[in-house]
PyMOL Python script that loads the backbone (N, CA, C, O; Angstrom):
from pymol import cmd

cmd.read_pdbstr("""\
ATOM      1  N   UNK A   1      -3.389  15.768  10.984  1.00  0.00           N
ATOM      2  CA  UNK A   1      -4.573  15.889  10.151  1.00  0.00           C
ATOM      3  C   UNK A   1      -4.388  16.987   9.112  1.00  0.00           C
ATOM      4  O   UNK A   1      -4.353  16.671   7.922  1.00  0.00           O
ATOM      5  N   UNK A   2      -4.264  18.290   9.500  1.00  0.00           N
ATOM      6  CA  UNK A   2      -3.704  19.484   8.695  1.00  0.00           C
ATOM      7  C   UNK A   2      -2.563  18.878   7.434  1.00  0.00           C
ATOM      8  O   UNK A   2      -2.584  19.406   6.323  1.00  0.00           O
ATOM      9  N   UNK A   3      -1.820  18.002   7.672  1.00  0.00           N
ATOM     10  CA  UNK A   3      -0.821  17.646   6.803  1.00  0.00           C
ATOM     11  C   UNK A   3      -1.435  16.841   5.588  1.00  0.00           C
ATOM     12  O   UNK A   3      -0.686  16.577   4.647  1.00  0.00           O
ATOM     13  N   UNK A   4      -3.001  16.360   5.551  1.00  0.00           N
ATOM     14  CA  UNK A   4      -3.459  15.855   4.084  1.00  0.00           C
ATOM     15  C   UNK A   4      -4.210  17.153   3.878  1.00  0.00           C
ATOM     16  O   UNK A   4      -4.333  17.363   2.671  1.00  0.00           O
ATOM     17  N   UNK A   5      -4.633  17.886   4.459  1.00  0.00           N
ATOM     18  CA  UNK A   5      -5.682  19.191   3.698  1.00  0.00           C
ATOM     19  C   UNK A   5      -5.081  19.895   3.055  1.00  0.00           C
ATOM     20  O   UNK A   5      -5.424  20.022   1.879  1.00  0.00           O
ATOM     21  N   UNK A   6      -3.878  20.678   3.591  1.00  0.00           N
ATOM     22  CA  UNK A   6      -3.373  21.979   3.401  1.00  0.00           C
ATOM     23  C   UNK A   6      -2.979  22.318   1.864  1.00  0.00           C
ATOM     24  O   UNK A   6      -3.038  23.417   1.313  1.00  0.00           O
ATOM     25  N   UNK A   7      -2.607  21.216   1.383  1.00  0.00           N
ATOM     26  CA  UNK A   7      -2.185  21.010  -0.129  1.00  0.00           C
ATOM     27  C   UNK A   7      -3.331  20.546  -0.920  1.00  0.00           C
ATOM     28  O   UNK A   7      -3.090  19.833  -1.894  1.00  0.00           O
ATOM     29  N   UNK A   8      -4.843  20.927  -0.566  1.00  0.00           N
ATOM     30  CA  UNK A   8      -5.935  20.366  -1.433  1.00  0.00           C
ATOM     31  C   UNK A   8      -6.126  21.638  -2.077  1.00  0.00           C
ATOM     32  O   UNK A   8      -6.639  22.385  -1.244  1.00  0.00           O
ATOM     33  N   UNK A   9      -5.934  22.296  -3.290  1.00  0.00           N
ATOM     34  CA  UNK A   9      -5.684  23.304  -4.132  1.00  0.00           C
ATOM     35  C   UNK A   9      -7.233  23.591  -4.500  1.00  0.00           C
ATOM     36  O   UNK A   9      -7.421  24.666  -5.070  1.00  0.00           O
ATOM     37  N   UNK A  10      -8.593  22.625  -4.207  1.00  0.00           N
ATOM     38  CA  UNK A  10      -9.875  22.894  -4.415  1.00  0.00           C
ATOM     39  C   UNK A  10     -10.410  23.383  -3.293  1.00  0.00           C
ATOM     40  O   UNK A  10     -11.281  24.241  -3.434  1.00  0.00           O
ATOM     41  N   UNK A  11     -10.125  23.072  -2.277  1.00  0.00           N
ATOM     42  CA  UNK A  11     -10.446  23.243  -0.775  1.00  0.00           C
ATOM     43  C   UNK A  11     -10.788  24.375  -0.653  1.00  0.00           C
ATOM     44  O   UNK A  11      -9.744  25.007  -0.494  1.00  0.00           O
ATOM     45  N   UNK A  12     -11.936  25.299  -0.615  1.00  0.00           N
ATOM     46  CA  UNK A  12     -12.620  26.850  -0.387  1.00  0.00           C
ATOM     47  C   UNK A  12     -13.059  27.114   0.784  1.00  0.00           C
ATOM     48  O   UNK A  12     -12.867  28.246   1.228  1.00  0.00           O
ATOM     49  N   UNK A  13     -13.836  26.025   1.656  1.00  0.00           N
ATOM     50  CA  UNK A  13     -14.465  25.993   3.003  1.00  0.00           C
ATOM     51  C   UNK A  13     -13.784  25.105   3.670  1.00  0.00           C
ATOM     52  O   UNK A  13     -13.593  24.000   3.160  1.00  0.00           O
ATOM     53  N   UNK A  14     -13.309  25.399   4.877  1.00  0.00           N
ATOM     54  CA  UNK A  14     -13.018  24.500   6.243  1.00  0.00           C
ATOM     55  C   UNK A  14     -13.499  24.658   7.372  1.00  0.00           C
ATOM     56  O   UNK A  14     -13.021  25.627   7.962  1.00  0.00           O
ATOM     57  N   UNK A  15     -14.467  23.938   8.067  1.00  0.00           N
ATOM     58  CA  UNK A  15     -15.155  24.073   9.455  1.00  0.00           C
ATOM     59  C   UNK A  15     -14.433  23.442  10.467  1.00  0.00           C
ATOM     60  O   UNK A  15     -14.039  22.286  10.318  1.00  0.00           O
ATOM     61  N   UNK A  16     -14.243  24.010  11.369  1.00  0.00           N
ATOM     62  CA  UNK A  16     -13.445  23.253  12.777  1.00  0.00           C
ATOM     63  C   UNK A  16     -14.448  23.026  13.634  1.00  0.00           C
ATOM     64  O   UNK A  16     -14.459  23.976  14.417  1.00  0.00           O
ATOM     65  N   UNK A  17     -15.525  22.058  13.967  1.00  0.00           N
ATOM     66  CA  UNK A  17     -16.410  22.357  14.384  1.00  0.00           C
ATOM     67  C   UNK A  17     -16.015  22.297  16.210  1.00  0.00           C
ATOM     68  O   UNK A  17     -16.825  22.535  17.106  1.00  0.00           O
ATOM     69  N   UNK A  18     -14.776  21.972  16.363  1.00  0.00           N
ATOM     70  CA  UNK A  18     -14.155  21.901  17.721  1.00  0.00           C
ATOM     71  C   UNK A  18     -12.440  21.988  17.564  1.00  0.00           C
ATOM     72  O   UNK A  18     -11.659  21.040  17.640  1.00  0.00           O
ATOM     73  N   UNK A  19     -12.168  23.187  17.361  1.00  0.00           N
ATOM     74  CA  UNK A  19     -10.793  24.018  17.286  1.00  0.00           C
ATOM     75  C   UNK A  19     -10.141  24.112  18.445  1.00  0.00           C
ATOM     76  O   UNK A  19      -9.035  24.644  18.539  1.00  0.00           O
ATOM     77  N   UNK A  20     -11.016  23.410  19.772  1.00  0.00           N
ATOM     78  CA  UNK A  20     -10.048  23.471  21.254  1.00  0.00           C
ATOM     79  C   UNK A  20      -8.655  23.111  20.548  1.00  0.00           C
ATOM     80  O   UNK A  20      -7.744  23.932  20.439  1.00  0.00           O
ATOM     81  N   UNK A  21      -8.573  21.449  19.959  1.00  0.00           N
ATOM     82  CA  UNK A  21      -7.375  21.028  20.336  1.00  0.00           C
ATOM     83  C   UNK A  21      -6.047  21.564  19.187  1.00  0.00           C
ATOM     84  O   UNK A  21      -4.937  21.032  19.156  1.00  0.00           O
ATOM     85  N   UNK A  22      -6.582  22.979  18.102  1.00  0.00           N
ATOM     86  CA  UNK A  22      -5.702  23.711  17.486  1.00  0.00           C
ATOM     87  C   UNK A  22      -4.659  24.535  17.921  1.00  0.00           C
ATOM     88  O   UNK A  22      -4.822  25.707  18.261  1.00  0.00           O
ATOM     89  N   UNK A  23      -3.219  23.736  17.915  1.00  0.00           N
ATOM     90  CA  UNK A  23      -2.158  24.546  18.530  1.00  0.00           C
ATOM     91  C   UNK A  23      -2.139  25.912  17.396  1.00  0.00           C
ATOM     92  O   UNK A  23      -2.621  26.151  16.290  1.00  0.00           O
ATOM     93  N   UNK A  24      -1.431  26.492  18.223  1.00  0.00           N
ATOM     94  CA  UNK A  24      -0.384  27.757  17.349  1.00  0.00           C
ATOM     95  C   UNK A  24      -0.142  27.672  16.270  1.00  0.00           C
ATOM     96  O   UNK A  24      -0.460  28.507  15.423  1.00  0.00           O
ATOM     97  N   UNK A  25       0.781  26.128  15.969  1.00  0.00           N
ATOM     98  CA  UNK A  25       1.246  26.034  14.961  1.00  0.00           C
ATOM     99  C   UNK A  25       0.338  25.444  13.946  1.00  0.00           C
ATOM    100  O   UNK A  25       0.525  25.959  12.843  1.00  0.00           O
ATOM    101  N   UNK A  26      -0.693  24.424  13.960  1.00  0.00           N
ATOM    102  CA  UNK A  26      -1.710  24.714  13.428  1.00  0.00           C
ATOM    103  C   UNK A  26      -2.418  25.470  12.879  1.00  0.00           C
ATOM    104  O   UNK A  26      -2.981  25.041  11.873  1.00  0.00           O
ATOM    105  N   UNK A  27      -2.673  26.842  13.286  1.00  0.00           N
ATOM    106  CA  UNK A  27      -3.405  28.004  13.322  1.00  0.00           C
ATOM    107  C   UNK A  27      -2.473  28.632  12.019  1.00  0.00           C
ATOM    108  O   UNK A  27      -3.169  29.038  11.088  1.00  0.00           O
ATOM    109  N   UNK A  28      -1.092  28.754  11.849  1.00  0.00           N
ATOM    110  CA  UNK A  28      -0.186  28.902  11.281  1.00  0.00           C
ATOM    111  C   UNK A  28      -0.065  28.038   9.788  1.00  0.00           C
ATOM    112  O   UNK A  28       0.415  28.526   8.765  1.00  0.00           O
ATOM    113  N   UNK A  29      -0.614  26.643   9.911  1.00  0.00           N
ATOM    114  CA  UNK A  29      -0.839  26.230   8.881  1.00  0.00           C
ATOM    115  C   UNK A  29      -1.816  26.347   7.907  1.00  0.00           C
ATOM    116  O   UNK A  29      -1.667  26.417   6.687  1.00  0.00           O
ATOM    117  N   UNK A  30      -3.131  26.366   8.764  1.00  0.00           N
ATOM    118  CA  UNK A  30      -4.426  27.100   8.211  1.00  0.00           C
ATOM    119  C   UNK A  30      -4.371  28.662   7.532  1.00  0.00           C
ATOM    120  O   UNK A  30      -5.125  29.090   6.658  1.00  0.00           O
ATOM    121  N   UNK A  31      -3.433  29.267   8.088  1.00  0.00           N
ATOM    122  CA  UNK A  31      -3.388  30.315   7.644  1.00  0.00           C
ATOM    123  C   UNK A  31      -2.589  30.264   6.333  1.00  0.00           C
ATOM    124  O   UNK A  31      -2.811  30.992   5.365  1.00  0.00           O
ATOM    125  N   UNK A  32      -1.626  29.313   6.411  1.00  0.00           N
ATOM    126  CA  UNK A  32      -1.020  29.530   4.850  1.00  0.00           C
ATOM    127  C   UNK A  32      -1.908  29.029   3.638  1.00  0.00           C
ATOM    128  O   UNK A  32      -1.502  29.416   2.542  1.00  0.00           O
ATOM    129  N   UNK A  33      -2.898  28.344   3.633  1.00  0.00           N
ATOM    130  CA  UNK A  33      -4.322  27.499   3.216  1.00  0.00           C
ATOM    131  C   UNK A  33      -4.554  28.575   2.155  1.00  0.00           C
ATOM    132  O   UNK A  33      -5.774  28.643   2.007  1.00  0.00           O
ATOM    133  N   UNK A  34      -4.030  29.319   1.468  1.00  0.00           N
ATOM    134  CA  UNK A  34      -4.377  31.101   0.654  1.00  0.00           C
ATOM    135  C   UNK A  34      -5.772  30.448  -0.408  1.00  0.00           C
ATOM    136  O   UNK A  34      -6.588  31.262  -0.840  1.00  0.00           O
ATOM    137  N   UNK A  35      -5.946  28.661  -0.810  1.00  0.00           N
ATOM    138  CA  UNK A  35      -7.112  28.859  -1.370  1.00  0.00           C
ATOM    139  C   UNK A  35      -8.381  28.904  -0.751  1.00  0.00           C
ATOM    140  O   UNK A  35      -9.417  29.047  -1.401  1.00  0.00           O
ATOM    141  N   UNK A  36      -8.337  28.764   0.740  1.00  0.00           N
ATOM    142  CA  UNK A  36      -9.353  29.047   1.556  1.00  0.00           C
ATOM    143  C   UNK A  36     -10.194  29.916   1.221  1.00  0.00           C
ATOM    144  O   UNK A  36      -9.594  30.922   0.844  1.00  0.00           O
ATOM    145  N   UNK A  37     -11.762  30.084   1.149  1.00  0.00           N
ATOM    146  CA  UNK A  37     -12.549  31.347   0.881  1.00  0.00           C
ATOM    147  C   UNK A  37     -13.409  31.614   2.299  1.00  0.00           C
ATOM    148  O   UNK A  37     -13.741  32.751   2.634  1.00  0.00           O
ATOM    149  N   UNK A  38     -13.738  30.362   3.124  1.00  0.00           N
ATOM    150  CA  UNK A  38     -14.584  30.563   4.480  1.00  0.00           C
ATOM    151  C   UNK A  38     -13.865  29.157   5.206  1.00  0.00           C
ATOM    152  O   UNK A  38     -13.574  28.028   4.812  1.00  0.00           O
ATOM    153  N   UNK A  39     -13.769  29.864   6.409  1.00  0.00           N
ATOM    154  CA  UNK A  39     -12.918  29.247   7.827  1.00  0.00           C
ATOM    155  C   UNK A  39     -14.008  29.725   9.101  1.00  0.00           C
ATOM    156  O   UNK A  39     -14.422  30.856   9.354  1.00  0.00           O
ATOM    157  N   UNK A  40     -14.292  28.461   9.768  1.00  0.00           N
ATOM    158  CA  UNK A  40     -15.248  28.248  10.703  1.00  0.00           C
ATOM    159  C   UNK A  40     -14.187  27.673  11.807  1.00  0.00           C
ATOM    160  O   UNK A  40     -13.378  26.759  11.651  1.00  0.00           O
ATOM    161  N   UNK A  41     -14.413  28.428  12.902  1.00  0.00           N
ATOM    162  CA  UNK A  41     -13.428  27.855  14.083  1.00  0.00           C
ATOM    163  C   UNK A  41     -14.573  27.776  15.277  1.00  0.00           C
ATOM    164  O   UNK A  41     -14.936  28.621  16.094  1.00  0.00           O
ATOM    165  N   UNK A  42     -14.874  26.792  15.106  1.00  0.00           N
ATOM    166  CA  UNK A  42     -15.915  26.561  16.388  1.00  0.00           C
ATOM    167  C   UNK A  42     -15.059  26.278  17.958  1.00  0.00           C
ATOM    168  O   UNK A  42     -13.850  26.113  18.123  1.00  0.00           O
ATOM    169  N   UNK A  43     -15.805  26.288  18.656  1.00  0.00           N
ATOM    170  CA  UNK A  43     -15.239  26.230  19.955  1.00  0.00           C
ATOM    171  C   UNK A  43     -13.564  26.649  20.248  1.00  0.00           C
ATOM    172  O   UNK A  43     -13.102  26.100  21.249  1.00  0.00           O
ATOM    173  N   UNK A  44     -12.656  27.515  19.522  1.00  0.00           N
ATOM    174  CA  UNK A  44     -11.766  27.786  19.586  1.00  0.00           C
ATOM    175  C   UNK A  44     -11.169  28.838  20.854  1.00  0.00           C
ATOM    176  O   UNK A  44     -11.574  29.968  21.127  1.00  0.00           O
ATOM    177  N   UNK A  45      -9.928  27.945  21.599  1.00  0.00           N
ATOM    178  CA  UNK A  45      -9.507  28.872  23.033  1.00  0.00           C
ATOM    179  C   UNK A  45      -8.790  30.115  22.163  1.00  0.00           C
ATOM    180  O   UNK A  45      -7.907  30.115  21.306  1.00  0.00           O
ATOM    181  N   UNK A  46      -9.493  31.044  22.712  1.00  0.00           N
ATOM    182  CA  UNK A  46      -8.735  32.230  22.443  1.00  0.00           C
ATOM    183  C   UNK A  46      -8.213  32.952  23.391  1.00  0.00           C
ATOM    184  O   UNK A  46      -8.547  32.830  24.569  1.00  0.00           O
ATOM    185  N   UNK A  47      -6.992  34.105  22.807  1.00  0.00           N
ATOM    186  CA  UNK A  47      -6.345  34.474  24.156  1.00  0.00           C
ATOM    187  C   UNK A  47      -5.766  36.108  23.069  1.00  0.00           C
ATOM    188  O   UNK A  47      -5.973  36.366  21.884  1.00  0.00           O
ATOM    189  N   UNK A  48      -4.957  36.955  24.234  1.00  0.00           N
ATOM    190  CA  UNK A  48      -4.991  38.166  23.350  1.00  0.00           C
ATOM    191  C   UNK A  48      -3.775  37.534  22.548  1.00  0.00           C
ATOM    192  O   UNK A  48      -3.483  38.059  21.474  1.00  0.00           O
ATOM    193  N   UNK A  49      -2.873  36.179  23.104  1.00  0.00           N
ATOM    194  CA  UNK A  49      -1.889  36.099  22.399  1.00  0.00           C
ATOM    195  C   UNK A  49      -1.621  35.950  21.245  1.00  0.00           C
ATOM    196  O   UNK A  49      -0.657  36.364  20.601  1.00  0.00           O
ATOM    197  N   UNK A  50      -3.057  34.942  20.752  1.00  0.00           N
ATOM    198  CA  UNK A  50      -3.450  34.208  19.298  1.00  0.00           C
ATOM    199  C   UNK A  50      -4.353  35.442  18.533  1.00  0.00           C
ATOM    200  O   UNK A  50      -5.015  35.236  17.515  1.00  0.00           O
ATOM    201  N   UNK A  51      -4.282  36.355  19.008  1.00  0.00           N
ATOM    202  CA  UNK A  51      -4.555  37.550  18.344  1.00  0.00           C
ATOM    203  C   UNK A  51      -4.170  37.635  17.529  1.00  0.00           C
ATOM    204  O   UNK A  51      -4.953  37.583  16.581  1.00  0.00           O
ATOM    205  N   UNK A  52      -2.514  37.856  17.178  1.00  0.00           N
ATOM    206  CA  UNK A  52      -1.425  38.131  16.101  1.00  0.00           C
ATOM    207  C   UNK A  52      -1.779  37.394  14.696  1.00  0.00           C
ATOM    208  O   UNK A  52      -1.499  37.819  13.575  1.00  0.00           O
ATOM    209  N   UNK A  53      -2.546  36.039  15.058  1.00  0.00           N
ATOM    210  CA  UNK A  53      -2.177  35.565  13.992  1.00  0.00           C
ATOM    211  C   UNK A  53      -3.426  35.672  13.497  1.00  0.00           C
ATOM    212  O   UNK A  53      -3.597  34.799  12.645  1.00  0.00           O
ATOM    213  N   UNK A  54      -4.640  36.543  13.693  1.00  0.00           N
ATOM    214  CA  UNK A  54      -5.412  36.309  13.140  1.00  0.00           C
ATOM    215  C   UNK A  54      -5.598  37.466  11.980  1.00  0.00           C
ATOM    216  O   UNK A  54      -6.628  37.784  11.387  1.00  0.00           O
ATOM    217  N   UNK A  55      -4.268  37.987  11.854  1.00  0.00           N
ATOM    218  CA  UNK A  55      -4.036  39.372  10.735  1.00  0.00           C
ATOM    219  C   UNK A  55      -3.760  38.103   9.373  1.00  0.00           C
ATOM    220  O   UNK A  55      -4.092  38.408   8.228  1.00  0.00           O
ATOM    221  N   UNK A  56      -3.093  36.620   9.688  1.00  0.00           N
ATOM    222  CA  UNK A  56      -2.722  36.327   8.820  1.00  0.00           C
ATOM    223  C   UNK A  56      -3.857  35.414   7.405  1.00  0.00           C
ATOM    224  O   UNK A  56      -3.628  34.877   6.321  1.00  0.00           O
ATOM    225  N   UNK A  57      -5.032  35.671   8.225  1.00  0.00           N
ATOM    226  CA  UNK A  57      -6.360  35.267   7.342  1.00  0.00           C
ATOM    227  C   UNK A  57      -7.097  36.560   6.747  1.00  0.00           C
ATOM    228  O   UNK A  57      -8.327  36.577   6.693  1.00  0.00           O
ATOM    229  N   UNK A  58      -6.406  37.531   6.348  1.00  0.00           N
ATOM    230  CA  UNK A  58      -7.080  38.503   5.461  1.00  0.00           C
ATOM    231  C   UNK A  58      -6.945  38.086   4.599  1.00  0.00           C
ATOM    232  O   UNK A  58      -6.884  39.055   3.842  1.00  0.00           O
ATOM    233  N   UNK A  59      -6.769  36.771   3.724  1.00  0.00           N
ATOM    234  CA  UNK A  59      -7.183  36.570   2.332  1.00  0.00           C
ATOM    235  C   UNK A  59      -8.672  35.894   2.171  1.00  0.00           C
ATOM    236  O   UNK A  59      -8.969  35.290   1.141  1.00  0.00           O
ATOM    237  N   UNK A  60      -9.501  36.029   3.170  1.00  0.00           N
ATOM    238  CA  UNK A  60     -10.660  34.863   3.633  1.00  0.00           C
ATOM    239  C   UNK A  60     -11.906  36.091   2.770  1.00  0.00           C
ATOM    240  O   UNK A  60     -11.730  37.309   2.723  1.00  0.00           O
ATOM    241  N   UNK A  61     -12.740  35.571   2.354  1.00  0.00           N
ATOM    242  CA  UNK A  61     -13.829  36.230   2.077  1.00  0.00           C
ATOM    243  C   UNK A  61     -15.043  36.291   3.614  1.00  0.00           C
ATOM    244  O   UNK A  61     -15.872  37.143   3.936  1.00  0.00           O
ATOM    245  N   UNK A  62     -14.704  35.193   4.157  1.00  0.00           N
ATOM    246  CA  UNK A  62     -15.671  35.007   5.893  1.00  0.00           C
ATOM    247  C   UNK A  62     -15.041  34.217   6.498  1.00  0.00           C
ATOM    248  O   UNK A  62     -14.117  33.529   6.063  1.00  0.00           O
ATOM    249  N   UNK A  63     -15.652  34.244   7.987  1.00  0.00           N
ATOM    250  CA  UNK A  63     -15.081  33.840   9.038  1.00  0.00           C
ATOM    251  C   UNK A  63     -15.906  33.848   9.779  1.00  0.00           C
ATOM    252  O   UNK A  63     -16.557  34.878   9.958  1.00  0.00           O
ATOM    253  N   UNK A  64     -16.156  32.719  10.450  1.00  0.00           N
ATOM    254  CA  UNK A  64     -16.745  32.016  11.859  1.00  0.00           C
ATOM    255  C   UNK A  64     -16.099  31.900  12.855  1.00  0.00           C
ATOM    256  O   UNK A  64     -15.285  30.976  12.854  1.00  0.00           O
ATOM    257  N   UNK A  65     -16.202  32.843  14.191  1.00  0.00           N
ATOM    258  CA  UNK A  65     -15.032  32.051  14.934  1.00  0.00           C
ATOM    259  C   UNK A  65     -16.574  32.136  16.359  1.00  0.00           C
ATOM    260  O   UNK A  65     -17.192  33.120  16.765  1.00  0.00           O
ATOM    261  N   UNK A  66     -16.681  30.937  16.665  1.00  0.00           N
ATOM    262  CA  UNK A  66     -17.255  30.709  18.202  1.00  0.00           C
ATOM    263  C   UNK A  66     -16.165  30.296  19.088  1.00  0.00           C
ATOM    264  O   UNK A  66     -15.408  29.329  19.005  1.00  0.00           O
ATOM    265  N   UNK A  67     -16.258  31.354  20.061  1.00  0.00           N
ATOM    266  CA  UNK A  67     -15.788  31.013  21.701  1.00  0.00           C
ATOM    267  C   UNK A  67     -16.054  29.963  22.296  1.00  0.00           C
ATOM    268  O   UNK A  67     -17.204  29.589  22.066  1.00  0.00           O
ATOM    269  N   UNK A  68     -15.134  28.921  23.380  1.00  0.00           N
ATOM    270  CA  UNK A  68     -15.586  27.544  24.034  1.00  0.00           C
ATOM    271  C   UNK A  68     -16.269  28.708  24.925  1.00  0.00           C
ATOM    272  O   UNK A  68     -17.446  28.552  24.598  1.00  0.00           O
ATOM    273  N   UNK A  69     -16.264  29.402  25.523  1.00  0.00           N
ATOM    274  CA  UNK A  69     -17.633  29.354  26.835  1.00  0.00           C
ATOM    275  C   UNK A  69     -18.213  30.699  26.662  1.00  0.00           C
ATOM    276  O   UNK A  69     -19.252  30.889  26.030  1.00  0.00           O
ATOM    277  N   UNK A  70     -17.550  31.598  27.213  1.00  0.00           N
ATOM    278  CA  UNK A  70     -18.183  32.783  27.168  1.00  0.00           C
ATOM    279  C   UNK A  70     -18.035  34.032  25.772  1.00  0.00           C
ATOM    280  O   UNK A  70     -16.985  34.537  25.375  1.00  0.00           O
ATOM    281  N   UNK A  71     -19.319  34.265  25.290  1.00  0.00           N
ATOM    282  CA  UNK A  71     -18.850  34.932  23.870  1.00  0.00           C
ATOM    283  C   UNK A  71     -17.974  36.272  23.583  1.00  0.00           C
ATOM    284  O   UNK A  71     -18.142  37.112  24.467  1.00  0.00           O
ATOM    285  N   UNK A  72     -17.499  36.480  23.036  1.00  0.00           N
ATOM    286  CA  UNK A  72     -16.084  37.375  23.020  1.00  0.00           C
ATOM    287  C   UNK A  72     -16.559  39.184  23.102  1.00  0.00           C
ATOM    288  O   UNK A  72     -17.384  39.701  22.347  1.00  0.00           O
ATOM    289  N   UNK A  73     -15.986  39.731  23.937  1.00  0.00           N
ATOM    290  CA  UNK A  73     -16.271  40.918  24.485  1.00  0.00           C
ATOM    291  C   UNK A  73     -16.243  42.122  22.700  1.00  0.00           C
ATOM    292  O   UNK A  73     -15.405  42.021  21.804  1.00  0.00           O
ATOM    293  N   UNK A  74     -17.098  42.832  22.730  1.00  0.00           N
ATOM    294  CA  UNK A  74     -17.157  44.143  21.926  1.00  0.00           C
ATOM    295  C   UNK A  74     -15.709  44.143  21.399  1.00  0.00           C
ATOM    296  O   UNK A  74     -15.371  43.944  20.232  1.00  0.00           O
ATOM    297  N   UNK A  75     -14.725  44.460  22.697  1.00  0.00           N
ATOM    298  CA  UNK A  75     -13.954  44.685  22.886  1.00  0.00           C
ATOM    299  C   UNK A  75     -12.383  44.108  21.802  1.00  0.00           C
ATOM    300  O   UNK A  75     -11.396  44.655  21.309  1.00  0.00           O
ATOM    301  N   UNK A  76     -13.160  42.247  21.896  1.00  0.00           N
ATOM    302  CA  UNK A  76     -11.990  41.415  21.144  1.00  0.00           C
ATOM    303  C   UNK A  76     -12.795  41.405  19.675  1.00  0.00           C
ATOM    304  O   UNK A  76     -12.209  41.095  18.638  1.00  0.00           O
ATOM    305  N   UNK A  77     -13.643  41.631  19.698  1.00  0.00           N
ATOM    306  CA  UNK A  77     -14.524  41.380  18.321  1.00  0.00           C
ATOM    307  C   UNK A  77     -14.148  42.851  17.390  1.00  0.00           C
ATOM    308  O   UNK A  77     -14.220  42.799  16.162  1.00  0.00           O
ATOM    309  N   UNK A  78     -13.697  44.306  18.184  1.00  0.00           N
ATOM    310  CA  UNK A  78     -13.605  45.258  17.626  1.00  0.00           C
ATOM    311  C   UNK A  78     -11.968  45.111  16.858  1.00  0.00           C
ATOM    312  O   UNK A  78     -11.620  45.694  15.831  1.00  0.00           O
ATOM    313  N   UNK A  79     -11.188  44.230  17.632  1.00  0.00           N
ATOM    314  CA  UNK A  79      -9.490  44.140  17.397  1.00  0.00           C
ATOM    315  C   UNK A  79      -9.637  43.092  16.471  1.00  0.00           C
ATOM    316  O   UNK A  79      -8.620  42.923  15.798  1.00  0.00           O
ATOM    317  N   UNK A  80     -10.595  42.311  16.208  1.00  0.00           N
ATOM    318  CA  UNK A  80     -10.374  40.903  15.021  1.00  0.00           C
ATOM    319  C   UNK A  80     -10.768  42.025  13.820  1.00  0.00           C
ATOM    320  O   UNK A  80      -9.911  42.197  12.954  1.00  0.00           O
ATOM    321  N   UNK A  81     -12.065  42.819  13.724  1.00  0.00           N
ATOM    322  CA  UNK A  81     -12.618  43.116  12.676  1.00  0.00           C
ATOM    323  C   UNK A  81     -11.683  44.522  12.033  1.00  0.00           C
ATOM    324  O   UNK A  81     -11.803  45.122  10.965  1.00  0.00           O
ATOM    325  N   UNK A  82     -10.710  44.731  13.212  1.00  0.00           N
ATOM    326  CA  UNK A  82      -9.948  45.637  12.433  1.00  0.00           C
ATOM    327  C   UNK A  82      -8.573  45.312  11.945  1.00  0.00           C
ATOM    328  O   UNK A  82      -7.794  46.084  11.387  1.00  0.00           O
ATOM    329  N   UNK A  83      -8.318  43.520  12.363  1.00  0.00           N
ATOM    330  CA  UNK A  83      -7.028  42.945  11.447  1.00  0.00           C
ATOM    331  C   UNK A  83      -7.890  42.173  10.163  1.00  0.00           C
ATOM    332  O   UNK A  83      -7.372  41.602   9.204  1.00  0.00           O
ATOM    333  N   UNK A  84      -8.909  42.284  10.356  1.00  0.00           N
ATOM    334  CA  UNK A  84      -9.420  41.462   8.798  1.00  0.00           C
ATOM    335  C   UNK A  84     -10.473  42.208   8.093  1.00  0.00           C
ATOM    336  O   UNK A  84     -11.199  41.544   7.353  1.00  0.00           O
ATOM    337  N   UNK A  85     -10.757  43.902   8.227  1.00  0.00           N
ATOM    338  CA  UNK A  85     -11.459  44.705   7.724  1.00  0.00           C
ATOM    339  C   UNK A  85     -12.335  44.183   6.236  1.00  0.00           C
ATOM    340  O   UNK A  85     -13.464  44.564   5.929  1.00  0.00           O
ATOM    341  N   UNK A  86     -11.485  43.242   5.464  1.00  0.00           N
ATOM    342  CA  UNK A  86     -12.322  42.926   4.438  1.00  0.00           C
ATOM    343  C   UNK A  86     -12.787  41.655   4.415  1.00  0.00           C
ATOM    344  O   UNK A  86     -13.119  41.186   3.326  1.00  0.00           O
ATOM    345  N   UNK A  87     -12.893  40.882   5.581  1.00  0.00           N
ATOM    346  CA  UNK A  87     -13.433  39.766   5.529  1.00  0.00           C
ATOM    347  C   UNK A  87     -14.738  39.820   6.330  1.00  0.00           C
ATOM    348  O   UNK A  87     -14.685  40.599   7.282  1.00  0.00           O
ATOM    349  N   UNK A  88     -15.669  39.299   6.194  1.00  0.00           N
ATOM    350  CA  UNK A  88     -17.571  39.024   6.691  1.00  0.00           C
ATOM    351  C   UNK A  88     -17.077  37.935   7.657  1.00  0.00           C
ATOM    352  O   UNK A  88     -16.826  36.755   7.415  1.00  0.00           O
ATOM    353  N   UNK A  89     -16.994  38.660   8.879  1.00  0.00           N
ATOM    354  CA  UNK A  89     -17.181  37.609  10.283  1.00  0.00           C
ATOM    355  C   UNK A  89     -18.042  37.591  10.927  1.00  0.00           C
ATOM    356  O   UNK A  89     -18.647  38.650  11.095  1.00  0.00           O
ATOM    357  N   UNK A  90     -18.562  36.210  11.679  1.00  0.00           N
ATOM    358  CA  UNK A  90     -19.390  36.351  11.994  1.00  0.00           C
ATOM    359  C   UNK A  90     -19.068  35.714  13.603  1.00  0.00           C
ATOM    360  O   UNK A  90     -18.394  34.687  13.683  1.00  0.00           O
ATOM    361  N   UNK A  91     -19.447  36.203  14.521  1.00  0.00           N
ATOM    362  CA  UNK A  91     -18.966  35.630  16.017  1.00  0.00           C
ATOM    363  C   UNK A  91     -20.151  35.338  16.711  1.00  0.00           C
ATOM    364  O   UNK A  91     -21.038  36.177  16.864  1.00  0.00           O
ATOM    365  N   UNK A  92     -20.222  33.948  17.227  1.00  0.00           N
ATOM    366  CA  UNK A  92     -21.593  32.841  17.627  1.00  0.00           C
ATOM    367  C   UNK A  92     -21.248  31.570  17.729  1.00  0.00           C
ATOM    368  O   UNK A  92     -22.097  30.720  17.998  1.00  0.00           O
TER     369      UNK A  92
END
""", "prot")
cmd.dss("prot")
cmd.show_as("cartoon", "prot")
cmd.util.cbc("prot")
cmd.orient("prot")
């Protein structure tokens, strides 16, 4: 699916409104997306591993990311907002 978007050069907003089934490498493609302005990752599994790559969306003006079950501790919300300091996230 990623392989008709990624090259849409108008493309500003993308909603995942169910990001379970987004591998790694996925996540990796979205991130190269640089005309992206807002990325919505709904229901997305997170882990501290997929952490890393979320330094690679500091070109985003915002960000949505909802948790599949339980909402994300102070804790992981304090380590996202300090790899994307200039982007408006919002976690829900």
């Amino acid at each position: 699916m990623l392989t008709f978007i990624k090259d849409l050069s108008t493309l500003r907003r993308l909603t995942f409104t169910n990001a379970k089934p987004l591998t790694d490498a996925d996540l990796k493609v979205v991130a190269g997306m640089k005309q992206l302005e807002q990325l919505e990752l709904g229901k997305i599994e997170f882990t501290d591993a997929r952490l890393a790559f979320f330094k690679d969306f500091a070109f985003l003006k915002s960000m949505r990311i909802i948790p599949v079950k339980e909402p994300f501790t102070p804790e992981t919300e304090a380590k996202i907002k300090a790899l994307l300091p200039k982007t408006t996230l919002l976690f829900k």
